[in-house]
C-alpha positions in Angstrom: -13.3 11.8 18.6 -13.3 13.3 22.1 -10.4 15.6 23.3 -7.5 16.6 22.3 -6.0 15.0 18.7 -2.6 15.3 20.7 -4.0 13.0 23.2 -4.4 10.2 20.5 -2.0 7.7 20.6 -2.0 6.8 16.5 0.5 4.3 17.0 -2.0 2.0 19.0 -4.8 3.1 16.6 -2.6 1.5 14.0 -2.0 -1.3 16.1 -5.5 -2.2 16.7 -5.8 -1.9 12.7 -3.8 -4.9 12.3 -6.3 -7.0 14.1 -9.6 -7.9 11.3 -12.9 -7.1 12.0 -12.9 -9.8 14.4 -10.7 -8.7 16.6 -8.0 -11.5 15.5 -4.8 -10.9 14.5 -4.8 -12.4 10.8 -1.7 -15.5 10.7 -0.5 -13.9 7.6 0.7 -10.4 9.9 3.1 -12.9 12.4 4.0 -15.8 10.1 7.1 -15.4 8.1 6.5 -19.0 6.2 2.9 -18.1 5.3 4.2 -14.6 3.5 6.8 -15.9 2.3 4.2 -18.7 0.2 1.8 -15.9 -0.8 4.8 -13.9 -2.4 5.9 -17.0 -3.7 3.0 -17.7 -5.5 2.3 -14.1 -6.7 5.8 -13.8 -8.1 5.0 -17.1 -10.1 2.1 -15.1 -11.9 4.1 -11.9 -12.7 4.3 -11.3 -16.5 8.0 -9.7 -17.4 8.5 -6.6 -15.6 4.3 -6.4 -15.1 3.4 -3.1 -13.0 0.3 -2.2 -11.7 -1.9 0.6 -14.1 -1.8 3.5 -11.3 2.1 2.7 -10.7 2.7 5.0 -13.0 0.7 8.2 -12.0 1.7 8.0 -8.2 5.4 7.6 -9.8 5.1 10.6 -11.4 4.4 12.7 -7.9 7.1 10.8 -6.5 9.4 11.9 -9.1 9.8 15.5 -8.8 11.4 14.7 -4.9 14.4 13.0 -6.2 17.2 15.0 -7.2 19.5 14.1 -9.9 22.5 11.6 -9.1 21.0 10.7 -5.9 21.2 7.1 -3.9 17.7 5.9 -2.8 16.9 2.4 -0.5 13.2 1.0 -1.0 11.7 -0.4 1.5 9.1 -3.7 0.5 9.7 -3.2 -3.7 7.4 -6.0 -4.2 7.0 -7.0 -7.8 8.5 -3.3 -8.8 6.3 -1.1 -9.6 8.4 1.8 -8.4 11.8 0.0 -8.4 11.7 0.1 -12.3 11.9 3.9 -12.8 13.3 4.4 -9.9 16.6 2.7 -11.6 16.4 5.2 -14.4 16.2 7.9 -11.7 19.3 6.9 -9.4 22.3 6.4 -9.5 22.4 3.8 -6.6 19.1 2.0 -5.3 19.5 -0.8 -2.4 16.0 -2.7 -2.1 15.4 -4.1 1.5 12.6 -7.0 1.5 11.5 -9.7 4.2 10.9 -12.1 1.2 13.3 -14.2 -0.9 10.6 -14.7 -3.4 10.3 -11.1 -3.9 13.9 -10.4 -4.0 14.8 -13.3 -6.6 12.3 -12.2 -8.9 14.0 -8.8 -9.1 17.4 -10.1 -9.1 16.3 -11.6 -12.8 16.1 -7.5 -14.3 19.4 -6.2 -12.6 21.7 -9.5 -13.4 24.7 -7.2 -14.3 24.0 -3.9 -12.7 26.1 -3.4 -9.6 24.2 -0.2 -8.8 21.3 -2.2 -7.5 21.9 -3.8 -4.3 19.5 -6.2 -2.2 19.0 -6.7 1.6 16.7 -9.8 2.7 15.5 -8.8 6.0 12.8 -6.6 7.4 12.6 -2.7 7.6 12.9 -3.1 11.5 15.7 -5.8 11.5 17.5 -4.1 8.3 20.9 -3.3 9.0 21.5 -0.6 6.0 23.4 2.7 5.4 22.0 6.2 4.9 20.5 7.2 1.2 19.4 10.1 -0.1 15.8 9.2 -0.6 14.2 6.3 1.5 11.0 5.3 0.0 8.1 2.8 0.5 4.8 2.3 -0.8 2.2 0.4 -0.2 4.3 -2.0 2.4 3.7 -1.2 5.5 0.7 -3.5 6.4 2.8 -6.1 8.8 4.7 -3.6 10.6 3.6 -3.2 14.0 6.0 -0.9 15.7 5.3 2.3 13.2 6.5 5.1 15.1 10.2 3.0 15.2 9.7 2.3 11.9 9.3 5.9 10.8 11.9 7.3 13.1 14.4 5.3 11.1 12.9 6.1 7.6 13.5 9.8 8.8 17.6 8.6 10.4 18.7 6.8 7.1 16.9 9.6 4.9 19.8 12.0 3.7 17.7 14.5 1.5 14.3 13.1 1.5 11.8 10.2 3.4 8.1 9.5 0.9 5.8 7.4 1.6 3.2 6.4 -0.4 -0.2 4.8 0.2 -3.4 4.0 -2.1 -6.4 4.9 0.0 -10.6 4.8 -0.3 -13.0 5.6 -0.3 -14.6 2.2 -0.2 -16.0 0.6 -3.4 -19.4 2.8 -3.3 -22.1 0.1 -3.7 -20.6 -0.9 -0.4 -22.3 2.2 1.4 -25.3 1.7 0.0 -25.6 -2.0 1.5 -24.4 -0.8 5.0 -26.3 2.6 5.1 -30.0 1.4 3.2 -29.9 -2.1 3.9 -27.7 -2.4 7.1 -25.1 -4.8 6.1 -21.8 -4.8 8.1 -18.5 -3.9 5.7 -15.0 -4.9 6.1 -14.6 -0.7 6.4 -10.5 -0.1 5.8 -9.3 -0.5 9.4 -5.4 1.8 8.6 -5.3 4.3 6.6 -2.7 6.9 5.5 -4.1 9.7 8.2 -2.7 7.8 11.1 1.2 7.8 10.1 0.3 11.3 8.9 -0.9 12.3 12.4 2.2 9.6 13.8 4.7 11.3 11.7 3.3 14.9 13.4 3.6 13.6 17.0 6.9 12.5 16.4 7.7 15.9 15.4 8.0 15.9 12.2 5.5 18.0 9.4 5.2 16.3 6.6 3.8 17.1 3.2 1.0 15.2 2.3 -0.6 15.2 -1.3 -3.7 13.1 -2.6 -3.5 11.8 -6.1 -6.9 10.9 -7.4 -6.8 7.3 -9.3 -9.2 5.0 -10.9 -9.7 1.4 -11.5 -11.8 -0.4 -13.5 -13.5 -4.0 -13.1 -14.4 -5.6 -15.9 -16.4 -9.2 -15.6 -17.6 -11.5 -18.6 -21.1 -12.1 -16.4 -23.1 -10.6 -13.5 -22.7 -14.1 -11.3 -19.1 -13.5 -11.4 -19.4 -9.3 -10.4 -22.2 -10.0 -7.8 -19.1 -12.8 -6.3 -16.4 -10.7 -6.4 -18.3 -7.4 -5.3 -19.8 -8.9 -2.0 -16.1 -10.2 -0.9 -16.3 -7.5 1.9 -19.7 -8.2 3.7 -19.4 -9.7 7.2 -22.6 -11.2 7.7 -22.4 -14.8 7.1 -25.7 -14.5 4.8 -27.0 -12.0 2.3 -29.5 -11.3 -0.6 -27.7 -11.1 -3.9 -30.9 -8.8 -5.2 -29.8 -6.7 -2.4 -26.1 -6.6 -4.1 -28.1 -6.0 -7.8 -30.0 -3.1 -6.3 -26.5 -1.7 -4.7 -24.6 -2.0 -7.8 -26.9 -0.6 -10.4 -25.9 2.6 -10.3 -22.1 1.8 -10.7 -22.1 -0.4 -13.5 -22.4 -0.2 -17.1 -22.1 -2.6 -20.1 -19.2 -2.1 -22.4 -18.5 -4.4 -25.2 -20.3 -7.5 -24.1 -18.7 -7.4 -20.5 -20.3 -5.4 -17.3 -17.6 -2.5 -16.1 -17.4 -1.4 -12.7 -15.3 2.0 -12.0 -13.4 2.7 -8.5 -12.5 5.9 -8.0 -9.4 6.0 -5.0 -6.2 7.8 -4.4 -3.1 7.6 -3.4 -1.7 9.5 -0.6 1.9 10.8 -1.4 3.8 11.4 2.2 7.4 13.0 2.3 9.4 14.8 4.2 13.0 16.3 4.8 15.0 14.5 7.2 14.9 16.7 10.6 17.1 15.5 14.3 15.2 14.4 17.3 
């Protein structure tokens, strides 16, 4: 980039992420009915109480910013990966999410526990009282209006405002196919840098810490890796020896089933609570 960072506005940046590689703006960012359906259907597949594997490391950073006996309000819990120890952590935890689906699924766990309170509406429409710790991860990708968003993360935050965010790199194979055999790669298109940098124009310095994760793929045949690990090439066509020879060096065969390792990380975003 040319210029000035301070010249950047990271807001539009963000905006323009929204759209895909098209340029479109995907139905799913602007329809309420169709989210609604595809949380609907997830929350049909949950197991009882089922997390995700790296919940539990980027919980751990999150951790050490909540002081005892405090009052916390998540923002998009989803299928609770953090809303689970965050109850053991709180004494008061108010979840704010767009969809029913999600919010009826977590009802089920806090039947009889008045502490936990829940607010169907979105971040930007919530109409919620200040907590000590405001906190979202991972549900940001339909807002559009961030820096409004953020400001009133940072209003209703009494002690402390975290975000959190799993980030790339990309799967590597993907590289290889763009860089030695000139495929074009749904590239991430927002990342965690741009509320950083939004955060910092809005005045406010955050600490940012990067938690390095891993995930593994496991597939019972190479038909079904080479189909799941081309998902993210834009050309319409493509040679699958060209996926072989991409992959080879990221695979390996583990108990009669080929194993594909990602290594990520999450970005863990906080801040204390400062007046504009």
């Amino acid at each position: 980039m040319k210029g000035s960072p301070l010249d950047i506005d990271f807001e539009k940046l963000w905006k323009q992420g929204m759209h895909d590689w098209y340029g479109v703006m995907p139905e799913r960012m602007t329809n309420d009915a169709l989210e609604e359906a595809f949380w609907e259907q997830s929350m049909q597949k949950k197991t009882y109480r089922q997390t995700d594997a790296h919940a539990k490391s980027i919980y751990a950073k999150i951790r050490k910013y909540i002081p005892e006996n405090a009052t916390c309000l998540e923002i998009g819990p989803g299928w609770g990966n953090y809303t689970f120890p965050l109850r053991e952590d709180v004494v008061q935890l108010t979840l704010v999410d767009g969809s029913e689906s999600v919010l009826r699924y977590l009802q089920q766990y806090f039947v009889e526990d008045e502490a936990v309170q829940f607010v169907h509406a979105k971040w930007e429409e919530a109409q919620v009282e200040p907590h000590d710790i405001v906190i979202g991860v991972n549900c940001y990708y339909r807002i559009y209006e961030m820096n409004a968003s953020l400001l009133k993360m940072n209003m209703l935050a009494k002690k402390r405002a975290i975000i959190g965010l799993t980030t790339g790199p990309i799967q590597p194979h993907y590289v290889v196919l763009d860089q030695q055999y000139g495929y074009k790669i749904k590239y991430p298109r927002r990342d965690y840098i741009e509320i950083v940098n939004m955060l910092y124009q809005l005045g406010i310095y955050a600490d940012c810490e990067m938690l390095p994760l891993e995930r593994t793929y496991r597939y019972d045949s190479y038909e079904a890796l080479y189909n799941a690990q081309s998902k993210k090439i834009l050309n319409e066509t493509f040679r699958v020896d060209d996926i072989k020879s991409a992959l080879v060096d990221f695979i390996s065969e583990e108990n009669g089933q080929i194993v594909y390792r990602h290594k990520f990380y999450a970005a863990i975003i906080s801040w204390e609570p400062v007046k504009i």
